[in-house]
KOLLUM-318969 format. One line per 3 residues: number of its first residue (from 1); their letters; for each residue x, y, z of N, C-alpha, C. Coordinates in pm, whole numbers, plus 32768, in hexadecimal, padded with zeros to 4 digits. Layout:
NUM	A	X/Y/Z/X/Y/Z/X/Y/Z  ...
END
This chain:
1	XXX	84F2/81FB/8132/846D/81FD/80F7/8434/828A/8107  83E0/82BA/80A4/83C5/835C/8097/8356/8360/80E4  832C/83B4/8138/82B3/83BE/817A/8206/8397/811A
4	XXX	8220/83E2/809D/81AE/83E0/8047/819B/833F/802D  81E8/82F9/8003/8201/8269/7FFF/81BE/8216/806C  8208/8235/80F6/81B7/81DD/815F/8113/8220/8164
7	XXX	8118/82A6/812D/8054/82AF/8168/8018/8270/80CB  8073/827A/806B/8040/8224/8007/7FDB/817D/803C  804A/815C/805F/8058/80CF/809D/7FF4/808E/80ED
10	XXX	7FF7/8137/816F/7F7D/8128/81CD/7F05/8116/81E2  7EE9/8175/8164/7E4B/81A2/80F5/7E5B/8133/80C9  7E72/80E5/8073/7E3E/8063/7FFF/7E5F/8009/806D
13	XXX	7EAA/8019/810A/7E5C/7F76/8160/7DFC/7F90/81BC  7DE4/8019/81CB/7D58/8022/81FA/7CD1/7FFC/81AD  7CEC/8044/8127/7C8F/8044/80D3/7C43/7FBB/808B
16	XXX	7CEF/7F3C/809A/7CB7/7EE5/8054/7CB4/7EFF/7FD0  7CC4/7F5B/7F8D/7CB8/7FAD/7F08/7CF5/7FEB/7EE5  7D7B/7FF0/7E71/7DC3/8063/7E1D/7D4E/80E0/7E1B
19	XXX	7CE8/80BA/7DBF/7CAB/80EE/7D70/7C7B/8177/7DDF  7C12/812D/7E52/7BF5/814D/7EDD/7C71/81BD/7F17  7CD1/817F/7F35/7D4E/8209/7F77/7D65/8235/7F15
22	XXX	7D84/823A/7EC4/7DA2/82BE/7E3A/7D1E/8321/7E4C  7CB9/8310/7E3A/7C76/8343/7E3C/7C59/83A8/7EBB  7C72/834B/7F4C/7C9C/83BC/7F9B/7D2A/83FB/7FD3
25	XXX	7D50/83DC/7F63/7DBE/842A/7F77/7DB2/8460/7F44  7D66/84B1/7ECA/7D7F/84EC/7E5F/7DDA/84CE/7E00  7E18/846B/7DBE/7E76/8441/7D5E/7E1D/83DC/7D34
28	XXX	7E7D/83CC/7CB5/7E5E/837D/7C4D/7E8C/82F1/7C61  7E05/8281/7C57/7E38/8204/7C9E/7EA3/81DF/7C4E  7EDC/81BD/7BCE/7F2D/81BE/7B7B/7FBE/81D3/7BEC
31	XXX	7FC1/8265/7BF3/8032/8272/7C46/806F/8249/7CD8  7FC7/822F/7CE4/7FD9/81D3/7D90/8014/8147/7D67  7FEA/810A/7D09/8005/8065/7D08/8065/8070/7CBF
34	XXX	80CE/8101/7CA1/8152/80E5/7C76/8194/80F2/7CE8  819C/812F/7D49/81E4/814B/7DAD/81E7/80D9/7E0E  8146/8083/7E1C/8147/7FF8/7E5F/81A1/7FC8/7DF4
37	XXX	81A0/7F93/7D7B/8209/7F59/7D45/8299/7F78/7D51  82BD/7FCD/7D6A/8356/7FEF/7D79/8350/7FD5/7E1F  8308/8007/7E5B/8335/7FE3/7EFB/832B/7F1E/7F02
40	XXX	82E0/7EF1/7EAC/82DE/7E2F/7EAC/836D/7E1B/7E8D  839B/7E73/7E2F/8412/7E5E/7DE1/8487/7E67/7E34  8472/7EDA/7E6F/84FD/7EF1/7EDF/84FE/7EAE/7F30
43	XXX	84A2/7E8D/7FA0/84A0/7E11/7FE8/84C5/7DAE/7FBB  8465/7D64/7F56/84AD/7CC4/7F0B/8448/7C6D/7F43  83AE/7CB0/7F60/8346/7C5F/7F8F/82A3/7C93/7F51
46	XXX	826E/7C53/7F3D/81E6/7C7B/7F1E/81B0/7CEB/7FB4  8183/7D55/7FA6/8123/7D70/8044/808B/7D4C/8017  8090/7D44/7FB4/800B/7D2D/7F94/7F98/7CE8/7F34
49	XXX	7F52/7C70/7F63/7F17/7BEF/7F09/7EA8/7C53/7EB6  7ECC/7C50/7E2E/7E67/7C79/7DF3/7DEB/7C3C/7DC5  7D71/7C83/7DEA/7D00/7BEC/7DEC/7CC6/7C2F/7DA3
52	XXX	7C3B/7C00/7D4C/7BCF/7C2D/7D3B/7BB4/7CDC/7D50  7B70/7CDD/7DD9/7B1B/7D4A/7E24/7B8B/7DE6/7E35  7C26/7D93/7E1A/7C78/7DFA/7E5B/7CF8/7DB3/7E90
55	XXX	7D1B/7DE0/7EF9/7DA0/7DB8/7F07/7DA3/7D6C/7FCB  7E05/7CF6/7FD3/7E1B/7CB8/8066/7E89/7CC9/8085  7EBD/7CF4/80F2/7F3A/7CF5/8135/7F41/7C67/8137
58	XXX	7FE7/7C5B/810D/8029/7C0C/8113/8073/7BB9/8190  80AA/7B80/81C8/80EB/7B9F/8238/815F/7BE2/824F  81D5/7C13/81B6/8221/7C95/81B8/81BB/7CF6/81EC
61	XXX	8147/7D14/8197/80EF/7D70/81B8/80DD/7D97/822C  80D4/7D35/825F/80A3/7D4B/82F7/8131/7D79/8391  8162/7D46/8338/81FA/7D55/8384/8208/7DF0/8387
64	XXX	820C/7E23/82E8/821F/7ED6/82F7/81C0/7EF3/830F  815A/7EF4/8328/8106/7F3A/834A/8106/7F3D/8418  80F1/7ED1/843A/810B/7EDD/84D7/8165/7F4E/84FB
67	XXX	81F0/7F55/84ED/822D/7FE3/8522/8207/806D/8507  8192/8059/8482/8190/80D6/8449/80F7/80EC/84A5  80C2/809C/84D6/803C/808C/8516/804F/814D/855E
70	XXX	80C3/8140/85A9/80A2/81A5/8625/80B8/8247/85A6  80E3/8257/852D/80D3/82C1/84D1/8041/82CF/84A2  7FC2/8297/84AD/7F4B/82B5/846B/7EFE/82ED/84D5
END
């Protein structure tokens, strides 16, 4: 997994929001919620319930994210 990818990842489950981490990331949410899509893809799991307001970790979600906890 590419570094830019997991802080992709990190930003939209902090944020709760594509829209939200693109924005601080400086990128284009477009390209953030392609890269969550290809990282759902490579896994073979949703990380993330898309609702309404934004976005819920999943419990894949939550799985990658715990090891990556000690990188933020």
């Amino acid at each position: 997994m590419h570094a830019a990818v997991l802080r992709y990842f990190l930003q939209v489950a902090r944020e709760g929001s594509i829209r939200r981490a693109a924005e601080r990331l400086n990128v284009a949410s477009s390209a953030v919620n392609r890269q969550i899509l290809k990282l759902e893809e490579d896994i073979g799991a949703p990380l993330f319930e898309r609702v309404r307001n934004g976005v819920r970790l999943t419990d894949a979600g939550h799985a990658l994210r715990r090891p990556s906890a000690c990188l933020t």
